[in-house]
C-alpha angles and dihedrals in degrees: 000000000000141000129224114192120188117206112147100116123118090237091229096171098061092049133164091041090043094067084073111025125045120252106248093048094051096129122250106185103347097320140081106260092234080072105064087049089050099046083066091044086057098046091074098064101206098075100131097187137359114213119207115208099203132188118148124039084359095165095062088052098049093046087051109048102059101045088044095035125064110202125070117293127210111193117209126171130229102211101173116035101232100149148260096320094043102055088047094049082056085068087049098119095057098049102114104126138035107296136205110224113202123178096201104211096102138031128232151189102234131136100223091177081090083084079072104071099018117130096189130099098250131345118223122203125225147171127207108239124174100216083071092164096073085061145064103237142214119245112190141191120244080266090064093250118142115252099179149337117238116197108223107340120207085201127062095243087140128352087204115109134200111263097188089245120121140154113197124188103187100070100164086057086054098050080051102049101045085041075066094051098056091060097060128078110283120232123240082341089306141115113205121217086225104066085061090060088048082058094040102054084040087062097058096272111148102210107182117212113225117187116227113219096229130019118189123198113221103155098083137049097231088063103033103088089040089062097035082059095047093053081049092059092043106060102302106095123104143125144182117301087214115051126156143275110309099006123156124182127193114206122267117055138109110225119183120231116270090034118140125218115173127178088341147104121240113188175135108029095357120145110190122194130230110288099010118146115214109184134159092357148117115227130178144149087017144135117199128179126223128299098029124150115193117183135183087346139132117216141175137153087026137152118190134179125224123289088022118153113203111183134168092001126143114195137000126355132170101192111158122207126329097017137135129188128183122200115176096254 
């Protein structure tokens, strides 16, 4: 089996961290979210090759996977962004075998050792979401095979959204379908991977839907803290037994080691980067980066870069790397 990952895309929602850092590793506790995607990918064991779709910032990904990640890399770039279907056509040449497909902006529960056993020609992931109108979602026979994808119903007709997780089997049928694809109008200047399953399942594919039991948004700001505290919750968490004077921690946070937290609470839902200072401060609900010194400040809700300085600031702030801001206490 191979993997395809797509991850070309400019990661504007994340900005401004994503001027800098790739999307998809962009860190969530403590890890680029690309890791927790991967750690299921390598649990199968008979993955043969991962092929990166790259686009921006395309050198930091491609000096990252290979030394994180132990299993063969091909590296393509996406050079136009026209869409799903069109980063994975661009693999096109190397698709001679089922292939997992993984869009790594967000991170998942889900038991992908079903493509093991599967008979069908490709398996799609879902969750069941009841703000069913921000998705496409999954419409299904009374078999539990998908039938179509509808992009942001106004009706109920399925509460289970597309998750950007698929397995497909048939892999011939998919080179054909998406080859399709690329000869009808784009929309918008893109080509949807979607609309390949849709050709896919007219032209006789069976592509069962499997529910994952968790599905974590990290490809936006608005969702980011809410899944850094959920892989906190989860396993992640974890500090120094020995901090300094004054110290208070509130369960839970991920603290790397050498950081230095002095007469201030870190805590709940905090990740601190390597060689961070914390001192005389109040921090919650926050990612920062490497490198941050916070002083006589209370945050909360935040997301800073790395070699960041924060003094003297009461409330959110969203600073990416590099940056220093003053209040006056």
């Amino acid at each position: 089996m191979k993997v395809i990952i797509p991850l070309a895309g400019k990661g504007t929602r994340l900005r401004p961290h994503t001027h800098v850092v790739p999307k998809p590793m962009v860190k969530v506790a403590g890890r680029p979210v690309m890791s927790y995607v991967m750690d299921d990918v390598l649990q199968l064991g008979n993955v043969e090759e991962v092929i990166y779709i790259t686009g921006h910032l395309k050198e930091k990904v491609e000096a990252f996977a290979p030394k994180a990640f132990a299993v063969p890399a091909k590296f393509i770039e996406q050079d136009v962004q026209d869409g799903t279907a069109g980063a994975v056509a661009r693999a096109g040449d190397h698709i001679d075998a089922p292939v997992l497909i993984i869009f790594v902006d967000t991170i998942f529960d889900a038991d992908l050792s079903v493509v093991k056993d599967s008979s069908d020609d490709g398996i799609i992931w879902t969750k069941e979401v009841e703000d069913y109108q921000r998705f496409g979602v999954v419409v299904t026979d009374d078999n539990g095979h998908m039938t179509r994808i509808v992009e942001k119903p106004k009706e109920p007709i399925s509460k289970r959204a597309n998750i950007g997780l698929y397995y497909i089997r048939n892999w011939q049928l998919l080179k054909e379908a998406i080859a399709h694809v690329l000869t009808t109008t784009p929309n918008k200047g893109e080509w949807y991977l979607t609309d390949a399953f849709q050709y896919m399942i007219d032209h006789g594919a069976k592509i069962r839907v499997v529910d994952v039991d968790g599905w974590y948004d990290a490809g936006q700001l608005e969702t980011l803290l809410d899944t850094n505290r959920v892989m906190l919750e989860k396993g992640r968490a974890r500090h120094p037994d020995a901090l300094g004077e004054g110290a208070t921690i509130i369960e839970p946070v991920y603290v790397e080691e050498g950081c230095i937290i002095e007469h201030a609470t870190v805590g709940p839902n905090v990740s601190l980067g390597k060689g961070s200072v914390v001192r005389q401060s109040t921090v919650r609900d926050t990612i920062a980066g490497d490198h941050v010194t916070i002083t006589n400040a209370t945050l909360h809700d935040c997301v800073l870069g790395d070699h960041v300085y924060v003094e003297g600031v009461a409330g959110s702030i969203n600073i990416g790397d590099h940056s220093e801001i003053r209040g006056e206490g």
